[in-house]
Chimera marker file (.cmm) of the C-alpha trace (Angstrom):
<marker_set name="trace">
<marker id="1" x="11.493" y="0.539" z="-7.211" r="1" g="1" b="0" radius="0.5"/>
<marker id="2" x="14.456" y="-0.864" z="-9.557" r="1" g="1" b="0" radius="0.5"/>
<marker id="3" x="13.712" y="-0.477" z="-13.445" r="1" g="1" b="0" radius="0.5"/>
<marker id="4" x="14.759" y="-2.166" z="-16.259" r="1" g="1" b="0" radius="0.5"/>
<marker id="5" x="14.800" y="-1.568" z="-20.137" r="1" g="1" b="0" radius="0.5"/>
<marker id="6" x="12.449" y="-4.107" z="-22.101" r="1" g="1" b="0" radius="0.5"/>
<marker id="7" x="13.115" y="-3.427" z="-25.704" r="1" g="1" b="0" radius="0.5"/>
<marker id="8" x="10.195" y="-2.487" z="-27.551" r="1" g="1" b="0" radius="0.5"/>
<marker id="9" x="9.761" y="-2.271" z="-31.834" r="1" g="1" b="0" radius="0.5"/>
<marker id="10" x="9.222" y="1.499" z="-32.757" r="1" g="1" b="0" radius="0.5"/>
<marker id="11" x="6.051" y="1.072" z="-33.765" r="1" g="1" b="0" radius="0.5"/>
<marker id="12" x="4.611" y="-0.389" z="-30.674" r="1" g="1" b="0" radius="0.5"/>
<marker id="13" x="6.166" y="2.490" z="-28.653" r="1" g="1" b="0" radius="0.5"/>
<marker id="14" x="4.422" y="4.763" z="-30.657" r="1" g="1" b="0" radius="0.5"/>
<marker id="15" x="1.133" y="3.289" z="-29.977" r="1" g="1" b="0" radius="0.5"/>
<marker id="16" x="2.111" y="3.512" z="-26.336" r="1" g="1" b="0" radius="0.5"/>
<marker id="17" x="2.985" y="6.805" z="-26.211" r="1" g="1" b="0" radius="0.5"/>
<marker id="18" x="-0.140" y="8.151" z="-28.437" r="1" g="1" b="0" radius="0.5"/>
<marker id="19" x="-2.492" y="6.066" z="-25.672" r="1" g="1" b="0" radius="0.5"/>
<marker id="20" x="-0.191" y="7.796" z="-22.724" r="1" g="1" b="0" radius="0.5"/>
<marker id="21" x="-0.947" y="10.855" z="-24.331" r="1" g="1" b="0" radius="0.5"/>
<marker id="22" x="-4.238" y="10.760" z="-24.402" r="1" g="1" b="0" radius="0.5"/>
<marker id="23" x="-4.496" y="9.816" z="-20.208" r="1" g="1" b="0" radius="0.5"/>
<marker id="24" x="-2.283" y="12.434" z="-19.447" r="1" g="1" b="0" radius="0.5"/>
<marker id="25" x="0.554" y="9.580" z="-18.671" r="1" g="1" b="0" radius="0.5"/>
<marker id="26" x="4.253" y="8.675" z="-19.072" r="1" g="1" b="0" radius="0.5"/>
<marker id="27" x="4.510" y="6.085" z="-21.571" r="1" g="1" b="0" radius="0.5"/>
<marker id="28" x="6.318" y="4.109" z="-19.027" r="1" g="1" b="0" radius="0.5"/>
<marker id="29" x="4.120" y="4.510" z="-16.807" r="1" g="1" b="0" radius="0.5"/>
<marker id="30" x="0.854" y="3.258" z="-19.110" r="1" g="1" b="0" radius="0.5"/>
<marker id="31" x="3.159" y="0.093" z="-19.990" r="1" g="1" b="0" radius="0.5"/>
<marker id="32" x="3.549" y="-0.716" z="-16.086" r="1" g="1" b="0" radius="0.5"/>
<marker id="33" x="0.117" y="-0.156" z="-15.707" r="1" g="1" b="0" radius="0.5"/>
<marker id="34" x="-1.310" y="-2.228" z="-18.353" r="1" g="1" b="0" radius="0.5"/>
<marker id="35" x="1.765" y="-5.282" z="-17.592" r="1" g="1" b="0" radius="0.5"/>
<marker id="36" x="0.694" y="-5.211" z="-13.892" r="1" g="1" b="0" radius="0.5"/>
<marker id="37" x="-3.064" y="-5.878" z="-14.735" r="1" g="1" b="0" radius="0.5"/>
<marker id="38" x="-2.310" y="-8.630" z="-16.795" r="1" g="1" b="0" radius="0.5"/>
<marker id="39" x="0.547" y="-10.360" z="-14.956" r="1" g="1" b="0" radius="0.5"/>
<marker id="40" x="-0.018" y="-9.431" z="-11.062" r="1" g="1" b="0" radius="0.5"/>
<marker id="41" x="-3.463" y="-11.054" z="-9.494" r="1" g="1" b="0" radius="0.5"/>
<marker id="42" x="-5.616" y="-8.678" z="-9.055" r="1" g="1" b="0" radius="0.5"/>
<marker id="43" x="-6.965" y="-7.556" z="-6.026" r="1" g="1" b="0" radius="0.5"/>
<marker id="44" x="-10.426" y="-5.375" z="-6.125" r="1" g="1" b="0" radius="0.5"/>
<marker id="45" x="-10.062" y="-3.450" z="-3.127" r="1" g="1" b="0" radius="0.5"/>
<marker id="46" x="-6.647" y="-2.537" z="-2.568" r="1" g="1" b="0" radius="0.5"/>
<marker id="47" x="-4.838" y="-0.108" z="-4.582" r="1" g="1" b="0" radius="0.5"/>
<marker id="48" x="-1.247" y="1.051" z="-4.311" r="1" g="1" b="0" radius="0.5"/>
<marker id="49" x="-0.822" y="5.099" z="-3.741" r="1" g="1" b="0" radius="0.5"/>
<marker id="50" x="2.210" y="6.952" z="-3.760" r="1" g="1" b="0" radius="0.5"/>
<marker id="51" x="3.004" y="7.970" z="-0.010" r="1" g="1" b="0" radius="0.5"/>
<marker id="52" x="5.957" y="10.254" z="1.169" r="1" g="1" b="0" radius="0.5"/>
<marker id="53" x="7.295" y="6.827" z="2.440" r="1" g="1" b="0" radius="0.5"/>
<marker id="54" x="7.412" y="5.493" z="-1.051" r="1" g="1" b="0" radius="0.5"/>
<marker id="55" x="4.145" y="3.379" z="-2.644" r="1" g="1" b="0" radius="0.5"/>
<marker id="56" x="1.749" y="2.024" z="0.199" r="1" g="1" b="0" radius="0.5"/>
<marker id="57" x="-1.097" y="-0.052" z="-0.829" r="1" g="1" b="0" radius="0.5"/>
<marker id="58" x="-4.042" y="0.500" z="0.799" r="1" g="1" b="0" radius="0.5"/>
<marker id="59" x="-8.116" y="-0.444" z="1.101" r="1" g="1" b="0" radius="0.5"/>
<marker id="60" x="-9.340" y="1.668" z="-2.125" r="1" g="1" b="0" radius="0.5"/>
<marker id="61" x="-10.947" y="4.861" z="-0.686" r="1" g="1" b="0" radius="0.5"/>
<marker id="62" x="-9.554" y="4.542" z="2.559" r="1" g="1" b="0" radius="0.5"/>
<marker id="63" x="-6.149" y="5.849" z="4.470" r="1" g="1" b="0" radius="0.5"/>
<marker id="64" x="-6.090" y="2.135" z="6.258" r="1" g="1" b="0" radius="0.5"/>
<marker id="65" x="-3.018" y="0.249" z="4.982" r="1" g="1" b="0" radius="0.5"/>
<marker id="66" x="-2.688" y="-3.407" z="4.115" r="1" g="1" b="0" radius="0.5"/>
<marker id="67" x="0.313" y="-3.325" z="6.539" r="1" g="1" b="0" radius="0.5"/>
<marker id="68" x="-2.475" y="-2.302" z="9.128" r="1" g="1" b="0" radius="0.5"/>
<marker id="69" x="-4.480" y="-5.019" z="8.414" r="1" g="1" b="0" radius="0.5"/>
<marker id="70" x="-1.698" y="-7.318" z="8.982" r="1" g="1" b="0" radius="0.5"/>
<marker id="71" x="-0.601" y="-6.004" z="11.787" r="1" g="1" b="0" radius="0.5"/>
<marker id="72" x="-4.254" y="-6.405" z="14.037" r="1" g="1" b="0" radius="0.5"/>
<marker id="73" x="-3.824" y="-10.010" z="12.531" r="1" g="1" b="0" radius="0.5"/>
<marker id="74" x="-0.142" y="-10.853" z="13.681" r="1" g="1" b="0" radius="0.5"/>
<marker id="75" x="-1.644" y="-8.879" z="17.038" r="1" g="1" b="0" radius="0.5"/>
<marker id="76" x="-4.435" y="-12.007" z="17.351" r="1" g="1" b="0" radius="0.5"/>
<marker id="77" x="-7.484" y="-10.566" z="15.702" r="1" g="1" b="0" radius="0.5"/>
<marker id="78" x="-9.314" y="-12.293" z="12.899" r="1" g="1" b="0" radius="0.5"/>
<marker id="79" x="-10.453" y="-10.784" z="10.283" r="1" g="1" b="0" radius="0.5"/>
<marker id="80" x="-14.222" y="-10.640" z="11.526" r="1" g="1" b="0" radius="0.5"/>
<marker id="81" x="-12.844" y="-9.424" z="14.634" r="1" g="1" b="0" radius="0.5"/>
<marker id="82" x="-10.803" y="-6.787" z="12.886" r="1" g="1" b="0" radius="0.5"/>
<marker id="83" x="-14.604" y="-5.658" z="10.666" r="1" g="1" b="0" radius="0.5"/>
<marker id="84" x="-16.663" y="-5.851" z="14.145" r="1" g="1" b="0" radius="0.5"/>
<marker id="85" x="-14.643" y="-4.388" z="16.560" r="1" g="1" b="0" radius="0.5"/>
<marker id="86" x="-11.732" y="-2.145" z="15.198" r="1" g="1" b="0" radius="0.5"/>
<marker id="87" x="-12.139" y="-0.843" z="11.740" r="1" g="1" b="0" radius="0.5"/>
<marker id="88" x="-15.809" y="-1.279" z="11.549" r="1" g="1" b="0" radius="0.5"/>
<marker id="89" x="-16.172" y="0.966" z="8.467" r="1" g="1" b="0" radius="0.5"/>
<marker id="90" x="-14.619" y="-1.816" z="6.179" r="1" g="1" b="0" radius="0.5"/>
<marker id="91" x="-16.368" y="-4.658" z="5.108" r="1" g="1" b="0" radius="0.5"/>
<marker id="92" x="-15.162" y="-8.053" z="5.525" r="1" g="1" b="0" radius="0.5"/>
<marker id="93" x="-14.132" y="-8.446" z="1.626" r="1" g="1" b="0" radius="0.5"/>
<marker id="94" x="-12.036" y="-5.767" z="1.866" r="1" g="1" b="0" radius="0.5"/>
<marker id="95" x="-10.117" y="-7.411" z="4.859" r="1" g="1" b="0" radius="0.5"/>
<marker id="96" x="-9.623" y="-10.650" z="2.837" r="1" g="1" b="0" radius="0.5"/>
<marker id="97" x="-8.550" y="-8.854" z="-0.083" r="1" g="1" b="0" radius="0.5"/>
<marker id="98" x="-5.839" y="-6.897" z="1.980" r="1" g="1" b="0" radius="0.5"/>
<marker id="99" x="-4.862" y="-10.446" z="3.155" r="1" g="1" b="0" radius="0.5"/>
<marker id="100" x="-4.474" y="-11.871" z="-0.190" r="1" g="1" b="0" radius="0.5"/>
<marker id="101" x="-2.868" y="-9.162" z="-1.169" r="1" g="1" b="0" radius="0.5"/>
<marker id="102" x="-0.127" y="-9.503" z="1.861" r="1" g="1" b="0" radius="0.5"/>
<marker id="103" x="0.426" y="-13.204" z="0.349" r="1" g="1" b="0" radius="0.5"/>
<marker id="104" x="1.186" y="-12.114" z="-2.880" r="1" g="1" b="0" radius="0.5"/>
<marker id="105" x="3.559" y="-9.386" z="-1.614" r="1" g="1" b="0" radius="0.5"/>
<marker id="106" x="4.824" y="-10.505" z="1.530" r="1" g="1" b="0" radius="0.5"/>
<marker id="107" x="8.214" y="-8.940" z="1.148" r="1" g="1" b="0" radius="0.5"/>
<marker id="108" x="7.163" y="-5.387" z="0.451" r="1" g="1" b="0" radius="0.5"/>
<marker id="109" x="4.460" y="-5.466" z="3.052" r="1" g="1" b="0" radius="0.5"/>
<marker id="110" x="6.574" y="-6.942" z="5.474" r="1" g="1" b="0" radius="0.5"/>
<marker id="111" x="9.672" y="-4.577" z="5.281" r="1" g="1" b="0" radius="0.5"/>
<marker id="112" x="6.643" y="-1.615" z="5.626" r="1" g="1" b="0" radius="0.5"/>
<marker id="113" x="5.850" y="-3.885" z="9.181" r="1" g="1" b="0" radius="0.5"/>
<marker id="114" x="9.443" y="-3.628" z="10.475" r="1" g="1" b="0" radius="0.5"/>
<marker id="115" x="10.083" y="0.110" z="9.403" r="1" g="1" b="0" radius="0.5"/>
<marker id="116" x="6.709" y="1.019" z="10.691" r="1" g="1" b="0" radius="0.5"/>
<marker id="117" x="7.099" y="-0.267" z="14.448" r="1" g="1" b="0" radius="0.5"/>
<marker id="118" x="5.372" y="1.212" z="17.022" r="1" g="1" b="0" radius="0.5"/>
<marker id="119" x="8.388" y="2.089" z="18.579" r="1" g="1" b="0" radius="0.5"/>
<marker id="120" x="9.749" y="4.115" z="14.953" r="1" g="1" b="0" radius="0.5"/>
<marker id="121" x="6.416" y="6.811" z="15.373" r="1" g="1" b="0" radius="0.5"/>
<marker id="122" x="6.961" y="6.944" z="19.344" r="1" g="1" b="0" radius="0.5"/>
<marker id="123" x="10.527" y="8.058" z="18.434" r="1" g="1" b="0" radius="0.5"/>
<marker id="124" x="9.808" y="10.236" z="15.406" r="1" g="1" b="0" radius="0.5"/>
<marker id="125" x="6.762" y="11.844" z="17.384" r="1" g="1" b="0" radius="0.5"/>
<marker id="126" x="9.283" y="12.983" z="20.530" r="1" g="1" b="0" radius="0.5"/>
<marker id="127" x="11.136" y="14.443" z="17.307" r="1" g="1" b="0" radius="0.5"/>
<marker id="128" x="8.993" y="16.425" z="16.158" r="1" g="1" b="0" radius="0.5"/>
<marker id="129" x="6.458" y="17.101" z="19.468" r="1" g="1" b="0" radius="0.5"/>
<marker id="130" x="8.714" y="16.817" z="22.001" r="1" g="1" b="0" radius="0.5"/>
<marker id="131" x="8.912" y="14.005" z="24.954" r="1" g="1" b="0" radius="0.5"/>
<marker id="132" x="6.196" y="16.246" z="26.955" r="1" g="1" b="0" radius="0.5"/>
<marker id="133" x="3.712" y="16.508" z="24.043" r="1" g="1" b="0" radius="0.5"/>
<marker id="134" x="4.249" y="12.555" z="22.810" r="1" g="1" b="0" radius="0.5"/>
<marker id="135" x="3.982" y="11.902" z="26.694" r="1" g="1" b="0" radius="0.5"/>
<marker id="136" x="0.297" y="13.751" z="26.853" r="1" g="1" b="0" radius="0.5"/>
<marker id="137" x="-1.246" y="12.883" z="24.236" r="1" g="1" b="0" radius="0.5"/>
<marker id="138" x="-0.026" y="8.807" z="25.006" r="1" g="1" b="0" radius="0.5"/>
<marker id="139" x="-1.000" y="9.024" z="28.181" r="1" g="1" b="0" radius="0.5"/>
<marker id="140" x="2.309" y="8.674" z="29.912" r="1" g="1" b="0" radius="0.5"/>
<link id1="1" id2="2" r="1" g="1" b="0" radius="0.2"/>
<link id1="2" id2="3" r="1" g="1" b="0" radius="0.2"/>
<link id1="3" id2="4" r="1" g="1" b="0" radius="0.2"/>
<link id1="4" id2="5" r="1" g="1" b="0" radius="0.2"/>
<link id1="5" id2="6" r="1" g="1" b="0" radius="0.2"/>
<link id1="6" id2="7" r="1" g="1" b="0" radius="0.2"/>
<link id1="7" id2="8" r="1" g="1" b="0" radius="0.2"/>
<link id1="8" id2="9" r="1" g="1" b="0" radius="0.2"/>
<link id1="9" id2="10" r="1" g="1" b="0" radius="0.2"/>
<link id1="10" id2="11" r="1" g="1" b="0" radius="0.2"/>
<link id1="11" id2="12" r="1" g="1" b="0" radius="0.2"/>
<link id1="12" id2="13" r="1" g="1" b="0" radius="0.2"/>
<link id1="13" id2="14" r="1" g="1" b="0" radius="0.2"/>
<link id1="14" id2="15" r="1" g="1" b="0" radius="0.2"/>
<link id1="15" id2="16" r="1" g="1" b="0" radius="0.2"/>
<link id1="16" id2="17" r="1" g="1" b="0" radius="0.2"/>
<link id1="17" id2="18" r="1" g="1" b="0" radius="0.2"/>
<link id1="18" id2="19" r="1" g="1" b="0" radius="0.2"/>
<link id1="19" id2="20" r="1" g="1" b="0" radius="0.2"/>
<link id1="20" id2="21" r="1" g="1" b="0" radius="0.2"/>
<link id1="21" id2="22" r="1" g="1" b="0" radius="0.2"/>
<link id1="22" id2="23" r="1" g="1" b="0" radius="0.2"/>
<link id1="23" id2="24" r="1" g="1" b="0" radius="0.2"/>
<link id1="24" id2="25" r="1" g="1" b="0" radius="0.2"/>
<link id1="25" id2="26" r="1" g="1" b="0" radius="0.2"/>
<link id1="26" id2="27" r="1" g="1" b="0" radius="0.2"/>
<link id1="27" id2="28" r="1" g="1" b="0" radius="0.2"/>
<link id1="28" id2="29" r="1" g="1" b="0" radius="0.2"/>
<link id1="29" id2="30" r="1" g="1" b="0" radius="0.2"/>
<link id1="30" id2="31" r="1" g="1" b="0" radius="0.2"/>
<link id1="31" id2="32" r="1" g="1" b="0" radius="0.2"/>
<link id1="32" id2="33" r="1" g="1" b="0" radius="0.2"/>
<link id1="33" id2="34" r="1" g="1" b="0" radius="0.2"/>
<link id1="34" id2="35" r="1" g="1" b="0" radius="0.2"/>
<link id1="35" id2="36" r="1" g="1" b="0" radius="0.2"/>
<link id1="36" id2="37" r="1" g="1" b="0" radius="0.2"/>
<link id1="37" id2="38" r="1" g="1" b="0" radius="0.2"/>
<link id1="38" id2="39" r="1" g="1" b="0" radius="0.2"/>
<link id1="39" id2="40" r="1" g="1" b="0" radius="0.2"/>
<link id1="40" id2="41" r="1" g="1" b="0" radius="0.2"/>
<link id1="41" id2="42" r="1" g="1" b="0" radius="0.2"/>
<link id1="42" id2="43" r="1" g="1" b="0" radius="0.2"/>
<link id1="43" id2="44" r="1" g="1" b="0" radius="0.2"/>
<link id1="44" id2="45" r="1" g="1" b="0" radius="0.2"/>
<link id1="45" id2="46" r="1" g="1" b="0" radius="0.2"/>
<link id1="46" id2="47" r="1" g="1" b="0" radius="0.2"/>
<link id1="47" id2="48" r="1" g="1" b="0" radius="0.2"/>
<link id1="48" id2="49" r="1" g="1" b="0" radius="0.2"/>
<link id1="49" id2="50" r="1" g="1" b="0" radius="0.2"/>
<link id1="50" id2="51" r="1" g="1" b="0" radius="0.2"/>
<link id1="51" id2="52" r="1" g="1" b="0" radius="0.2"/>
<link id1="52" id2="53" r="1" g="1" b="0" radius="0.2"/>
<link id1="53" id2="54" r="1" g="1" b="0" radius="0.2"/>
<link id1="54" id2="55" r="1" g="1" b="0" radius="0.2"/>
<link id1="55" id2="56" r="1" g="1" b="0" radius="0.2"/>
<link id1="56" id2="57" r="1" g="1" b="0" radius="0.2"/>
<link id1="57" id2="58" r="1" g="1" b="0" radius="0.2"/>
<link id1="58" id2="59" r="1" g="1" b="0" radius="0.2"/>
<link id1="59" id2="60" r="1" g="1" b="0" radius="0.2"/>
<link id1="60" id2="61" r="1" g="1" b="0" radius="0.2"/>
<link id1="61" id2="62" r="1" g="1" b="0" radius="0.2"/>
<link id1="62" id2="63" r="1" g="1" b="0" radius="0.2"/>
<link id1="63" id2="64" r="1" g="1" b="0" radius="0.2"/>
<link id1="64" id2="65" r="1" g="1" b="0" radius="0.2"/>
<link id1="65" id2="66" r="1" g="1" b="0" radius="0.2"/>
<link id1="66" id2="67" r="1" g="1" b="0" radius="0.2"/>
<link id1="67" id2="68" r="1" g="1" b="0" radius="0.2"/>
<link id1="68" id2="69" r="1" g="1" b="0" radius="0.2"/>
<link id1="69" id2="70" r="1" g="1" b="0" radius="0.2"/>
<link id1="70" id2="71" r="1" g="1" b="0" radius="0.2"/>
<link id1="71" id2="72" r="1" g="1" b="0" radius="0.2"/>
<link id1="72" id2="73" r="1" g="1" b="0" radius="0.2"/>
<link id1="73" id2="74" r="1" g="1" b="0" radius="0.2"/>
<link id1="74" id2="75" r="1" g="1" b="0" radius="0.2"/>
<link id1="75" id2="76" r="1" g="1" b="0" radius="0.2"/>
<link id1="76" id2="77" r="1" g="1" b="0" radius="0.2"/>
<link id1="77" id2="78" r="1" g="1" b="0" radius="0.2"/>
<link id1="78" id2="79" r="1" g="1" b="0" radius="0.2"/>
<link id1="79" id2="80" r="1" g="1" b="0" radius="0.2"/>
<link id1="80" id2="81" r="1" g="1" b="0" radius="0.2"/>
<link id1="81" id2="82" r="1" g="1" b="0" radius="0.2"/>
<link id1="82" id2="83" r="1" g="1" b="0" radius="0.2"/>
<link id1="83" id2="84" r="1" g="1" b="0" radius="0.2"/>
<link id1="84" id2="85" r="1" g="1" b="0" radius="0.2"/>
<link id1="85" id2="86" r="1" g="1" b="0" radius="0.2"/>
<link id1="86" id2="87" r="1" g="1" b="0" radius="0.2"/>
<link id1="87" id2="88" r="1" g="1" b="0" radius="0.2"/>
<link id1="88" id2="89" r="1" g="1" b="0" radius="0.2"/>
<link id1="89" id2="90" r="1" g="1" b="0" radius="0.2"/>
<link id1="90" id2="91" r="1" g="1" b="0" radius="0.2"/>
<link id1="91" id2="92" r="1" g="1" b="0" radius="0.2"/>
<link id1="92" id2="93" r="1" g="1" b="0" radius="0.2"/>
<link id1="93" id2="94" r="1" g="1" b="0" radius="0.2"/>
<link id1="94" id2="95" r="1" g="1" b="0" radius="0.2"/>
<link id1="95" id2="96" r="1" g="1" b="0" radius="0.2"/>
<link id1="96" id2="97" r="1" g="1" b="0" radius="0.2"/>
<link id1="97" id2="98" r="1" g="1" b="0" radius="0.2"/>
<link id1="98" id2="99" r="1" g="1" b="0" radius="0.2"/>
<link id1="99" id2="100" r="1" g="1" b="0" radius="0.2"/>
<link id1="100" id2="101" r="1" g="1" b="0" radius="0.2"/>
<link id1="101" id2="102" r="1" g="1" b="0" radius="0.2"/>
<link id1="102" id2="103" r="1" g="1" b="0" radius="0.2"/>
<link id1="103" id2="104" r="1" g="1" b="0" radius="0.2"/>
<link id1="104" id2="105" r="1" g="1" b="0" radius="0.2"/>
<link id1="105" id2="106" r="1" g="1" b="0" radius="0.2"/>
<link id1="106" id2="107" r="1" g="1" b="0" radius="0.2"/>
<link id1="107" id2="108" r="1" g="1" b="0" radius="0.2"/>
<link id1="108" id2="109" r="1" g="1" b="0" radius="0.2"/>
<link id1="109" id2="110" r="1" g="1" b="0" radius="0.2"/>
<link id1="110" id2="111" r="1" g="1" b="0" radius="0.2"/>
<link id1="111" id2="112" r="1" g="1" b="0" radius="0.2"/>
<link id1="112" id2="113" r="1" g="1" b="0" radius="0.2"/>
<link id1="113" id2="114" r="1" g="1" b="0" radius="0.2"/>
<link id1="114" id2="115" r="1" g="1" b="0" radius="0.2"/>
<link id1="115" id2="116" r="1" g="1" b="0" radius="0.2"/>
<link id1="116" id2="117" r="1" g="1" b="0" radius="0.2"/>
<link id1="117" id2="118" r="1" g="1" b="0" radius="0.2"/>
<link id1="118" id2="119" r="1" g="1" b="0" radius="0.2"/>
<link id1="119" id2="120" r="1" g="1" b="0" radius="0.2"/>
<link id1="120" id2="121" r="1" g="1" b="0" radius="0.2"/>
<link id1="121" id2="122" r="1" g="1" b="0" radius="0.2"/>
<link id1="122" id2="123" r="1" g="1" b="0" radius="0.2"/>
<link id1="123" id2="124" r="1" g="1" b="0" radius="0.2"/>
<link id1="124" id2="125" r="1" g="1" b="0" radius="0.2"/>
<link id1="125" id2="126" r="1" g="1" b="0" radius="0.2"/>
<link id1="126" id2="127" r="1" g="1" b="0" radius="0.2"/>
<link id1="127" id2="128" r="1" g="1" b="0" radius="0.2"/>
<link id1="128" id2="129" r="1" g="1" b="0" radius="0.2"/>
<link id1="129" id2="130" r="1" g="1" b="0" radius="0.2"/>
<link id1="130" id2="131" r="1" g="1" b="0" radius="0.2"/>
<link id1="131" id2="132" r="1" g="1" b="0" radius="0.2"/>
<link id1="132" id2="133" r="1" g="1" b="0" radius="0.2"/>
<link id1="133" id2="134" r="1" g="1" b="0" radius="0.2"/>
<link id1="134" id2="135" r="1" g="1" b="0" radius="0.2"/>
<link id1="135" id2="136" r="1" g="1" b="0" radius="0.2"/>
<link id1="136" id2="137" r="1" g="1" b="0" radius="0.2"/>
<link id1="137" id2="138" r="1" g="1" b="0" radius="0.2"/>
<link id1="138" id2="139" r="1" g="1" b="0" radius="0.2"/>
<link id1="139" id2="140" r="1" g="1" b="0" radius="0.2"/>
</marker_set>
């Protein structure tokens, strides 16, 4: 994620930083916090986490990914369909929310689609498994 400086008077950094301090947090990372809940809609169940791929937002308390979500939809099921018959331990709110949250960050979610091809993890499993292994445990 790009950065850039917003100027802030001394004495509102220092109220940032004392706050900061007492969570245990980067001042810079407090002021993104608080900025992003005021300015970015807010979405209950999704939360972003920091993944060895870089930040993934996902369905809070679970490993499924709002690029998951999107995918079984852009793959033909709707979003009842996706609650009833594939990821039936998340709730139909939590589907919509993923949704919404897909429209208000397309791009982001949709470079995650491209990078994350079904194709990419067939490749990087033979990698790291070997064709045999990859071939077993697809069914090949």
């Amino acid at each position: 994620m790009e950065t850039v400086p917003v100027p802030l008077s001394k004495s509102l950094y220092d109220l940032v930083a004392r706050r900061a301090a007492t969570r245990n947090q980067a001042p810079a990372r407090l002021v993104e916090e608080i900025l992003s809940e005021e300015l970015m809609p807010h979405h209950p169940y999704v939360e972003v986490l920091d993944s060895r791929c870089g930040p993934r937002p996902v369905i809070k308390g679970t490993r499924v990914g709002v690029d998951v979500i999107v995918g079984y939809g852009q793959a033909g099921y709707s979003p009842r369909e996706i609650v009833d018959d594939v990821l039936t331990h998340l709730t139909l709110a939590q589907v919509y929310d993923a949704l919404s949250y897909y429209e208000d960050h397309r791009a982001e979610v949709d470079q995650s689609l491209q990078v994350n091809t079904t194709e990419v993890w067939r490749e990087t499993l033979r990698q790291h498994l070997g064709a045999e292994m990859v071939g077993k445990l697809l069914g090949e």
